[in-house]
C-alpha positions as CSV (number, residue, x, y, z in Angstrom):
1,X,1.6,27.4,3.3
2,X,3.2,24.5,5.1
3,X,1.4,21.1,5.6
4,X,1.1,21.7,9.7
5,X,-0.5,25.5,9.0
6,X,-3.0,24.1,6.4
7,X,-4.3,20.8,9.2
8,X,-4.5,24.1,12.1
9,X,-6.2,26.3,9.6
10,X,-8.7,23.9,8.2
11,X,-12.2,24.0,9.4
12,X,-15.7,22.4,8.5
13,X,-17.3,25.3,6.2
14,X,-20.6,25.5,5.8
15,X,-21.0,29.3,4.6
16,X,-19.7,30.1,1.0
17,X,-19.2,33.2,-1.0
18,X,-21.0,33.2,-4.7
19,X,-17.8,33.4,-6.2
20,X,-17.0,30.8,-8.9
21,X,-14.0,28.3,-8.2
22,X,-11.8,28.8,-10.6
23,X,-10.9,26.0,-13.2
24,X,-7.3,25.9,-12.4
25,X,-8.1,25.8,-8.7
26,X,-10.7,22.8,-9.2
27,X,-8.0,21.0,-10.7
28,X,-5.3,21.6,-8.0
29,X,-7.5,19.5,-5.5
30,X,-8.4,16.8,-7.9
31,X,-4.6,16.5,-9.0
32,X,-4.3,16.6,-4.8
33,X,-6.6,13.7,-4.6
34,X,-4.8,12.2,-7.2
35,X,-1.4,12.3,-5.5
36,X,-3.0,10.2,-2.2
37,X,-1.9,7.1,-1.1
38,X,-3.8,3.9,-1.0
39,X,-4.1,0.6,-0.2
40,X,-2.0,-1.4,-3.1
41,X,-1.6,1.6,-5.0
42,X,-5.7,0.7,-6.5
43,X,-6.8,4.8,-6.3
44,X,-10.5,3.8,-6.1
45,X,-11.6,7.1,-5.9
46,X,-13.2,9.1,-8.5
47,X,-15.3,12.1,-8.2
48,X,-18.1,13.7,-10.0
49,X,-17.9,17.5,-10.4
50,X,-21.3,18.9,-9.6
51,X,-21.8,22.7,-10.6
52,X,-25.3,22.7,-12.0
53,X,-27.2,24.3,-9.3
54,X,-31.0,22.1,-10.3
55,X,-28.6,18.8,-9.5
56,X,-26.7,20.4,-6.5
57,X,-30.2,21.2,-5.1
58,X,-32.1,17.4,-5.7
59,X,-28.1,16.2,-4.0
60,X,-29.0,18.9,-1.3
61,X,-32.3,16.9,-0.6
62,X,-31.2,13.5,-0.2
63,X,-28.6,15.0,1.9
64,X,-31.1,15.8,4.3
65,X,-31.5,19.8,3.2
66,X,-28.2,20.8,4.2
67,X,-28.8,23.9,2.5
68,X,-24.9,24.8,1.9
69,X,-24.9,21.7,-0.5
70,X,-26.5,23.9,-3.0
71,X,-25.1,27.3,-2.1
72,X,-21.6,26.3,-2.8
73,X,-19.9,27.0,-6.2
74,X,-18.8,23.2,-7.0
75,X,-19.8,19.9,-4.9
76,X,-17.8,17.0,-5.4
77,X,-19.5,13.5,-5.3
78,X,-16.8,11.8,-4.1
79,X,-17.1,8.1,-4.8
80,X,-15.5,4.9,-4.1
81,X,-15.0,2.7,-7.7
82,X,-15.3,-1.4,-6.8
83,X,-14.3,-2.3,-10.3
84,X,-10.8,-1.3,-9.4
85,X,-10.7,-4.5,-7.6
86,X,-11.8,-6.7,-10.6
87,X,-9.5,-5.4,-13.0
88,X,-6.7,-4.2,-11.1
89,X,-5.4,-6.1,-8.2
90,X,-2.7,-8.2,-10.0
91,X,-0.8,-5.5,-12.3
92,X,-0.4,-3.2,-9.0
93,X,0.8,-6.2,-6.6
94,X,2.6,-7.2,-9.8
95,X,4.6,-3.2,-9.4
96,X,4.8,-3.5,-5.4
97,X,7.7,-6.9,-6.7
98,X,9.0,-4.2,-9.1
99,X,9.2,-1.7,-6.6
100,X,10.8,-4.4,-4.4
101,X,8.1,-4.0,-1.7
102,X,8.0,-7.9,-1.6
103,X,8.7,-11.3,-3.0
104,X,6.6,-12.6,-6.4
105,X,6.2,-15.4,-4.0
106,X,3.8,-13.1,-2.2
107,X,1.5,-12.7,-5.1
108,X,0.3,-16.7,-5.1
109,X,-0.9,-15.6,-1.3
110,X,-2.8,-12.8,-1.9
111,X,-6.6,-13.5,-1.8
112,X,-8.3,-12.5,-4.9
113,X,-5.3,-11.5,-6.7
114,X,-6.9,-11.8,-9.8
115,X,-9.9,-9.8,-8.8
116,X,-12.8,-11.2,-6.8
117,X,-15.0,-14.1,-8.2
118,X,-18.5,-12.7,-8.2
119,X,-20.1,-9.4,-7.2
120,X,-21.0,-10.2,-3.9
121,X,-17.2,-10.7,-3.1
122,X,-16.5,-7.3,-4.7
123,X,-18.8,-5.7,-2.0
124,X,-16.1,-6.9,0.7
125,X,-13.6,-4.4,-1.1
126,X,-16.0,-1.5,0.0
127,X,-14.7,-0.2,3.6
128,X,-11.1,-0.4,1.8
129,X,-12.0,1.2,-1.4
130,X,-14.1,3.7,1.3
131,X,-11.2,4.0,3.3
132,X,-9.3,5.2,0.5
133,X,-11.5,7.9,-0.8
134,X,-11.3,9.4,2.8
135,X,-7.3,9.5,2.4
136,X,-7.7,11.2,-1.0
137,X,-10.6,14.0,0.3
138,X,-8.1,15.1,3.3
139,X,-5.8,15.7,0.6
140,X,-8.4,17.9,-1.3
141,X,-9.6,19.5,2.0
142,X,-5.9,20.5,3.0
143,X,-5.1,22.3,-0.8
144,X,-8.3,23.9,-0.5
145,X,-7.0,25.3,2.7
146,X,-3.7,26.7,0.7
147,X,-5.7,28.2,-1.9
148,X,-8.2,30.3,0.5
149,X,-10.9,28.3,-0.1
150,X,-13.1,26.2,2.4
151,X,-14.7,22.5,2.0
152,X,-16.8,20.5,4.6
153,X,-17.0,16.8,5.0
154,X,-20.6,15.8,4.2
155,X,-21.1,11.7,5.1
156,X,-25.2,12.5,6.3
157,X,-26.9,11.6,2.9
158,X,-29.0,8.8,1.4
159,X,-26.4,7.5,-0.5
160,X,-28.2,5.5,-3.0
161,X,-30.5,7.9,-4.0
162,X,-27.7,10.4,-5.0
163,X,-26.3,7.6,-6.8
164,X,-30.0,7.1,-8.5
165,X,-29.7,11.4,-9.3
166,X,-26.5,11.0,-10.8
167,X,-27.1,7.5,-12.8
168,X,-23.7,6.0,-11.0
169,X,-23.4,2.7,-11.8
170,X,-23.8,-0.1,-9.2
171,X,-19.6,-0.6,-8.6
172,X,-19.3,3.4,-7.9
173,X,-20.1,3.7,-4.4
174,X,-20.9,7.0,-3.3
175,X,-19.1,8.1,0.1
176,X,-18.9,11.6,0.9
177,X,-20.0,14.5,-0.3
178,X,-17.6,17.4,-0.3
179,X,-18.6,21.2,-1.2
180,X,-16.2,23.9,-2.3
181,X,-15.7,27.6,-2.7
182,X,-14.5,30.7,-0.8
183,X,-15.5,30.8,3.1
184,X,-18.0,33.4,4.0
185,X,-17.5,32.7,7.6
186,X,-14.0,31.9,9.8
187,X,-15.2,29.5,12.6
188,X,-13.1,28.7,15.9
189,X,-11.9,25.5,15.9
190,X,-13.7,22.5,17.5
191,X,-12.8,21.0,20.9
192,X,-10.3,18.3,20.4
193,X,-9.2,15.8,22.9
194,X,-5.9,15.6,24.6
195,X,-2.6,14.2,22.9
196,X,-2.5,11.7,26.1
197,X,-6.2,11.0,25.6
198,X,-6.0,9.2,21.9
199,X,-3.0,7.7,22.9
200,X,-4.2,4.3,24.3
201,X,-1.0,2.2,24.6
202,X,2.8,2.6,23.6
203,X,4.4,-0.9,23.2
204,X,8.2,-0.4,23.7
């Protein structure tokens, strides 16, 4: 399946067969959202695998008791990690001058390179680091898509207490939650706006 046929066919699922996922399946879409792109190559995301169905259905409550949190076979956490900020930020603009993307010169300019200063300056990182999770769970929603099986993008939650269920750690910031399994249901695809209507202004 091309990339074009996977973006028409996707569609928010919200009805799931019992089937298991299996493992080799699970591990296309993490290798997927391991093969994203992100903002100075820092691949804050990390996900927790959720398949125990007692912790799917306490994730299912704080979500608000959208039931088909529970019902699916796997729900991934999927989180954004702040620490990669604090640790990382210098060896990957240190491989952008490798790569030739620009001058060392540029590294002396770049705030925080060596990681932010104190924890409440690590909190800026978050719509970034957030940002990039999203980039990373389109790639796992289109593979699902090529392997016949459905996911849904799940952002209405009480974040903090599914980080409380899941003992996260304060820097793991918990932004979507992402079921998976087969599709027990084939829904029409959503209106969409126009191609002239996103199109605000072309600057020739």
């Amino acid at each position: 399946m091309d990339v074009k046929t996977a973006m028409q066919e996707r569609r928010s699922i919200r009805k799931f067969k019992p089937d298991p996922v299996p493992e080799e399946m699970l591990r296309e879409l993490l290798e997927a959202a391991r093969l994203a792109p992100s903002g100075t190559n820092q691949q804050p995301w990390r996900f927790i695998v959720v398949k125990n169905q007692e912790v799917k259905e306490k994730i299912q409550k704080a979500a608000f008791n959208q039931r088909f949190l529970s019902e699916a076979p796997v729900l991934l956490v999927c989180c954004a990690d702040l620490s990669t900020y604090a640790k990382n930020t210098r060896k990957r603009l240190e491989e952008l001058v490798e790569a030739g993307v620009f001058s060392a010169d540029y590294i002396a300019f770049y705030p925080n390179a060596d990681g932010p200063k104190d924890a409440e300056a690590l909190k800026g990182y978050k719509p970034h680091a957030m940002l990039n999770v999203a980039i990373a769970g389109e790639h796992i929603a289109l593979r699902a898509v090529s392997l016949g099986l459905g996911t849904c993008f799940v952002q209405l939650m009480r974040a903090r207490e599914i980080s409380q269920i899941l003992d996260l750690p304060e820097d793991l910031i918990v932004t979507c939650l992402m079921p998976v399994g087969f599709p027990d249901q084939k829904p029409a695809m959503r209106p969409r706006l126009k191609l002239e209507d996103i199109i605000y202004k072309v600057v020739d």
